[in-house]
Structures are given as structure tokens and as C-alpha cells.
N, C-alpha and C positions, 0 to 999 in steps of 0.2 A: 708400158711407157708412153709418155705424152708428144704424138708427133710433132705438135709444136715448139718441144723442145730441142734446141741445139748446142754444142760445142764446138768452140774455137781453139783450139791449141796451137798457140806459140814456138813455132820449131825453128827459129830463123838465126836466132842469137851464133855469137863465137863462143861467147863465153871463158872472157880473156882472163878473168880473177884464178880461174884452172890452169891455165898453163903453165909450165907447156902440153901438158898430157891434153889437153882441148886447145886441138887449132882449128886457125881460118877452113881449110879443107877437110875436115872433120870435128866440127865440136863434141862440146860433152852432153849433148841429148842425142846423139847419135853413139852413144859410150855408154858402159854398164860400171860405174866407179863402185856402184856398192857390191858388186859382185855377185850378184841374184841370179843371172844370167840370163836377163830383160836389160835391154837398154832403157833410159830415164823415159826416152818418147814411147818406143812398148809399154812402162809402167804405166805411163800417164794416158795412152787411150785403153788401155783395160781399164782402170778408174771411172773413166768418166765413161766409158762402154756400161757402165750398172746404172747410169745416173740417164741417160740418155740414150735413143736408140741409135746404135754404130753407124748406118748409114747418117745419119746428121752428125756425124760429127766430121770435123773441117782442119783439115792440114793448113796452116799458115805460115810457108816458109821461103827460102831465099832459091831463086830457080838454078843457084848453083847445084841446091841439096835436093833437088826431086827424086834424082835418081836413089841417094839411100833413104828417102822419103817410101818410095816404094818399093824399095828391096825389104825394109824394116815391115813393113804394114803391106803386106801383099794381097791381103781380102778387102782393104781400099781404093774404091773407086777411083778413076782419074781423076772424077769430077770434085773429088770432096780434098783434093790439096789447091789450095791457091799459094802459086806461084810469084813472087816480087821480086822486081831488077834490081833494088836498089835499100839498102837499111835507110827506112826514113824516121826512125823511132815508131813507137807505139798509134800514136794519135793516126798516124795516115795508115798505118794498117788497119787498124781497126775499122775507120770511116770506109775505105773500100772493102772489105769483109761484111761490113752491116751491106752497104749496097747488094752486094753481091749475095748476101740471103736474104736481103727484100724480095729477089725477084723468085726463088726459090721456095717461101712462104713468108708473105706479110704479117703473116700473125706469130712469126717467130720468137720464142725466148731463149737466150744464148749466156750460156757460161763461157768466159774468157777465160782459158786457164795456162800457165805458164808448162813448160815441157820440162823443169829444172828442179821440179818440188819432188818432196818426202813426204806421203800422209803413211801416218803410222795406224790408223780406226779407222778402214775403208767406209765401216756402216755408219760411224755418228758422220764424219763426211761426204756418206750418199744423202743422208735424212738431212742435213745442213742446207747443202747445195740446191735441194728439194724444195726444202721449203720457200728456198727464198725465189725461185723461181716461181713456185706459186704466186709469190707477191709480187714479182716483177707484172705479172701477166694480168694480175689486177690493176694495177697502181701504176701511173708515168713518172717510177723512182730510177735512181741508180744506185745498186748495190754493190758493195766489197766486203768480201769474207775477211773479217779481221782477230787476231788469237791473241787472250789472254798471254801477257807478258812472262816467261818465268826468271827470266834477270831483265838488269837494265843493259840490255843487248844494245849495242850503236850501228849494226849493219844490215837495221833495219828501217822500216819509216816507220810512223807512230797514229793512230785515226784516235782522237778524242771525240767521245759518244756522249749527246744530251740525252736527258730526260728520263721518262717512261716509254718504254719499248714500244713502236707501232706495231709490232705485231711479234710473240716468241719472242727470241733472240734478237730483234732488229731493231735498230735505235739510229734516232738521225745521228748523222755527224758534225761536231759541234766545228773542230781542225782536223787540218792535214800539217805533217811535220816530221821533214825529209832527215833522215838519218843523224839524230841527236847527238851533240856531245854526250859524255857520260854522266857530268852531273845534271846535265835537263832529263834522260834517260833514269837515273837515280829517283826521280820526282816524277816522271810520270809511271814510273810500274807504283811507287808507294800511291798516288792518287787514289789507283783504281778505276781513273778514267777512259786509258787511253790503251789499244790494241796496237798491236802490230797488225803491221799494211800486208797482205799474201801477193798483194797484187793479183787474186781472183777475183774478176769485174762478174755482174748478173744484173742483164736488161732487157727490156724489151726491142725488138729491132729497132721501129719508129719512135721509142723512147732516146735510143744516144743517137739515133740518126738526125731526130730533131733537137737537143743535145747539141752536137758537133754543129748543126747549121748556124744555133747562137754564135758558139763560141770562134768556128773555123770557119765561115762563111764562103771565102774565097775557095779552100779547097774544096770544102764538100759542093759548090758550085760545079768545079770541074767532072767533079769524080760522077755526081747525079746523073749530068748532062750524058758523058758517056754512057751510064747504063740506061737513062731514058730514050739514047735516039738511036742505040745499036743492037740490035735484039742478037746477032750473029756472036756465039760465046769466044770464039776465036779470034774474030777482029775489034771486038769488044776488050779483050784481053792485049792484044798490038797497041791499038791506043791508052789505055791504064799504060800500061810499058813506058808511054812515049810521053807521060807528063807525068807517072812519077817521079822521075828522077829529078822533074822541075820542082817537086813540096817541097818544100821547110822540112827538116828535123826536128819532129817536135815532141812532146808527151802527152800522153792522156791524163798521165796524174796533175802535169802543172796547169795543161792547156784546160783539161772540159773537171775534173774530177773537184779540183779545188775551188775551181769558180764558177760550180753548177752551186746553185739554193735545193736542188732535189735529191741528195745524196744521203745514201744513209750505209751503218753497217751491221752487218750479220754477225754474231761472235761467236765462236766456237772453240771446242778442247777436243783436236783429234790426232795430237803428234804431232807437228807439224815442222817441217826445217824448207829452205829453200837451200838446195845443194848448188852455191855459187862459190864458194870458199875454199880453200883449203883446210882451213881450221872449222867449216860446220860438214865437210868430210868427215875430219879425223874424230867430231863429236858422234858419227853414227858408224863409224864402221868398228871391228872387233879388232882387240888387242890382246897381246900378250901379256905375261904378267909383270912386265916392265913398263908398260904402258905404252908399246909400240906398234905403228898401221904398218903392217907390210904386205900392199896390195901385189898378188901374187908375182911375189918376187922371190930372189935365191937370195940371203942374206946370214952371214954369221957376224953374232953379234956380243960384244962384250964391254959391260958396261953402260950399258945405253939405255938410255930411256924417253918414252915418250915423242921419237920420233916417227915419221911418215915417210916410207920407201918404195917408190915404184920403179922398179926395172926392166927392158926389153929381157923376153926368154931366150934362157942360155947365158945373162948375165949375171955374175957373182960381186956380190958388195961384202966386204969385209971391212966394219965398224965398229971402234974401239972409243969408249969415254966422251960419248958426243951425245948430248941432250935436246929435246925439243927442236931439232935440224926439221926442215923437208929437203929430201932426197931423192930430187922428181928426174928420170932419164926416160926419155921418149923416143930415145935411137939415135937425135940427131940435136937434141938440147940436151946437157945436163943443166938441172937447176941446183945449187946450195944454199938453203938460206934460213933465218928461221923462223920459225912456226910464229903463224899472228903477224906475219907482214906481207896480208892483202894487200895492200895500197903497194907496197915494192915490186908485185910481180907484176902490176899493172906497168909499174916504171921500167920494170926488166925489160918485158916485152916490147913499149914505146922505143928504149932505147937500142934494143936490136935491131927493129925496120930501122929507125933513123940511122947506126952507124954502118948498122950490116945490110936492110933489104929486106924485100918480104919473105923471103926464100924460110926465115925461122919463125914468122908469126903464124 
């Protein structure tokens, strides 16, 4: 393996579209929803453990979760989780992450990968990631792994690719185009143009570090200064602490990705789901022959079909003539509602801190 290669994985999220079985003090990359008996973060650093050597690869999470940071991954280093006070979006983690592997190896090249995905062909996905890595380490591009469409999916983003390949499978990108109605969706799988977004970033360090200086200049100002004038990892770290919480909330897709000119995307066919739903759950886990998920749960059932059950053990569900339900109890939420209404449980959740408190988010 190429020790200039790195990984960043993203373990910070709540991951509110799951709840309630994913809360604030436990999300669902610290959870095993498919039942493998790997949590989603264990999946996702044995994956990119084949693609890179394990010692470079890099915890990026919220300093609430170190602790099952390292309960989960116990043959990793202290050094290889970075800790954050505060959710600032994407864009300021990332910008202090590149710092923070500058000083580690300037000649680094980093896969950003999310902790919440499903790759179904670990090898066309190690040989994918591969390559394009290679070409980050030639080239001052930005890459994103984007996958052939197989419906006109809306709960995704969408990358439209020009031209003739710059190299394989990589082809610049022509737009970006955040989570589609269904009939622009309808038109871009018939195109042929245009992937969905994995949201897997691949660059070089001083490629999005110089990158973010265009685009974010104030922050990456700040965040530099600290790792250029504090060599001491500890107090180096206090200070990050003490003006993160001062960034913007921002994104890498809107802030550097959409309004870089040096973006391109990788395209690949290896499985692929981002397990943020409850409906792209219930598309990968196994059912009965009624067409019902029942994540190990006690359930009799008559009549039913195609719904999703998850219950604390020792709890008994008896359901009669109820179709398409999700039947999510977490001990201290029941949820009823039905299947295909992501956007409600986000409302669910909203409206519980607001009338009840944090006490159920």
C-alpha cells in the first residue's frame, strides 16, 4: 500500500432521517441496522483498511463520541481520531482535517468517506478508489465517486459529466444538482449524463487546502495560522476548540465543490446505497415472504405486509391488517408512521425537542 495514501472517515453525524433508533447520544454509525454484527463505522474502516494502510486512516468525529470511537476500533491510535466541539458542516471539518494531515505528510492523498454507506463489490470499489487516487497525486484535481443511476432516485444529488474521460472512468464535471424533483430526476437517469453524488471526496492535501483558501479564505486563514505557529498537538488542539465554534456552518458540496473549475468525477458500479433512510434500510435488509423487515424483533403477525419493526428485547408486537407501517420502538420513543416519509420523521423529531426537550432527540 501507498503510504502516501490516506483516509478520512466521517463519524460525527446524528443521523436524524433514522430515528428514533439513531439518537444524539448514539447515532447510527455507532449501530449495526443491517445486522451483520459490524457496526456501519467497523464496516466502513475494514473497507477502506484494503484500500489504504490502517495506521493513516483518520477518525473524524464529535468529542462527545470518542469514547465509542474507541471502544468500536480499539487497535486505533489516539492520534488517528480527530475530535470536534462543535457540528460546523462538512467544509470546516474537512479544511482542519487537510491541516491536520499536512503536518503528518505533505504529500498526502486522502479519501473522504462517509461512515453511513453500503458498498455491496468491495474489489471494483478498492480498484475505483485506487485509481483515482492515483490521479489525484498526479493532477491539482478534485474528485467524487459518483454511481450510475438505477431509478430516477430524489434522495440523492445528481454530478453531470462532460466529455471524453481524463483518464478510465473520470471525467470532469459539467453540474452539481442537489436532490431533484422527480420529473428532473426522470430526465437525468434517461440522459445518461449525470451520476449520483456518494459524497466520496479524493484529493490531494495541498490540492483542497489550496482549494478552500480560494473559496473560504477567512476560515482557512484561521485554522492555518493555528497549525503554523503551534507545533504542541494538545494546545494546538485547545485553540481549534476555541474558534471553532466561531465558523459558519457551511458545506463542501455548495461552498468549494460547486464552485471549484477543477472538479471532476470517478464513476463506478459497485452496490452502492447510503444507509440514511428508513426506506433505503428496508431496500437492503431481508424479508419475509409478506414482504416484511423485522429487525430482530418478537412480532406475530397477520395480514401484514411490507412493513418495518424494530423492538426492544423482550418486547412483543402483535399486528393485524397493517401495510407499509414503520414500527420503530427504541425503549423510550414509539414511532407509527408510514414507510416513504423521510421528511416526517425529521418533522417528528424537530417537533419533540420543540414541545417536549431534548430528553427524546
Amino acid at each position: 500500500m501507498d503510504k502516501n495514501n490516506y483516509c478520512v472517515i466521517m463519524a460525527g453525524g446524528i443521523g436524524s432521517r433514522l430515528w428514533p433508533m439513531s439518537r444524539k447520544a448514539f447515532p447510527k454509525q455507532f449501530q449495526d441496522p443491517l445486522g451483520c454484527g459490524k457496526t456501519l463505522l467497523q464496516q466502513t474502516f475494514e473497507r477502506y483498511s484494503r484500500i489504504v494502510p490502517p495506521e493513516n486512516i483518520i477518525i473524524s468525529t464529535n468529542v462527545e463520541y470518542y469514547a465509542i470511537v474507541r471502544e468500536q476500533l480499539p487497535a486505533v491510535d489516539e492520534q488517528q481520531i480527530v475530535r470536534e466541539p462543535a457540528f460546523r458542516g462538512t467544509a470546516p471539518s474537512i479544511a482542519n482535517l487537510a491541516c491536520y494531515i499536512r503536518q503528518l505528510n505533505s504529500k498526502a492523498n486522502i479519501v473522504v468517506a462517509q461512515s453511513d454507506q453500503l458498498v455491496l463489490n468491495e474489489n471494483a470499489f478498492a480498484g475505483l478508489v485506487g485509481d483515482a487516487l492515483d490521479f489525484v497525486a498526479e493532477n491539482n484535481k478534485l474528485v467524487v465517486i459518483g454511481i450510475k443511476p438505477t431509478c430516477p432516485e430524489t434522495r440523492y444529488g445528481y454530478i453531470q459529466a462532460e466529455g471524453e474521460p481524463a483518464r478510465g472512468s473520470i471525467f470532469k464535471v459539467r453540474t452539481f444538482t442537489e436532490k431533484p424533483e422527480l420529473e428532473f430526476a426522470k430526465v437525468f437517469v434517461e440522459s445518461g449524463e449525470f451520476y449520483w453524488n456518494t459524497g466520496i471526496y479524493i484529493w490531494n492535501v495541498q490540492t483542497i487546502i489550496d482549494t478552500l483558501s480560494e473559496h473560504l479564505p477567512e476560515m482557512m486563514n484561521e485554522l492555518e495560522t493555528i497549525y503554523r505557529e503551534i507545533p504542541d498537538r494538545d494546545l494546538r488542539r485547545e485553540q481549534a476548540y476555541e474558534i471553532y465554534t466561531s465558523l459558519p456552518t457551511t458545506s463542501i458540496d455548495l461552498n468549494v465543490m460547486e464552485r471549484a473549475d477543477n472538479v471532476y468525477v470517478s464513476v463506478g458500479d459497485f452496490g452502492w446505497a447510503d444507509i440514511g433512510t428508513w426506506d433505503t434500510l428496508y431496500g437492503f435488509m431481508p424479508k419475509d415472504c409478506d414482504g416484511n423487515v423485522i429487525m430482530n424483533s418478537t412480532v406475530l403477525k397477520y395480514d401484514c405486509e411490507n412493513n418495518v419493526v424494530m423492538l426492544p428485547k423482550g418486547k412483543l408486537a402483535v399486528m393485524q391488517g397493517v401495510d407499509d407501517l414503520l414500527v420503530i420502538d427504541s425503549g423510550d420513543v414509539l414511532m407509527i408512521c408510514r414507510k416513504g416519509s423521510e421528511g416526517d420523521v425529521r418533522r417528528f423529531l424537530n417537533d419533540a425537542k420543540m414541545k417536549i426537550g431534548d430528553k427524546f432527540a
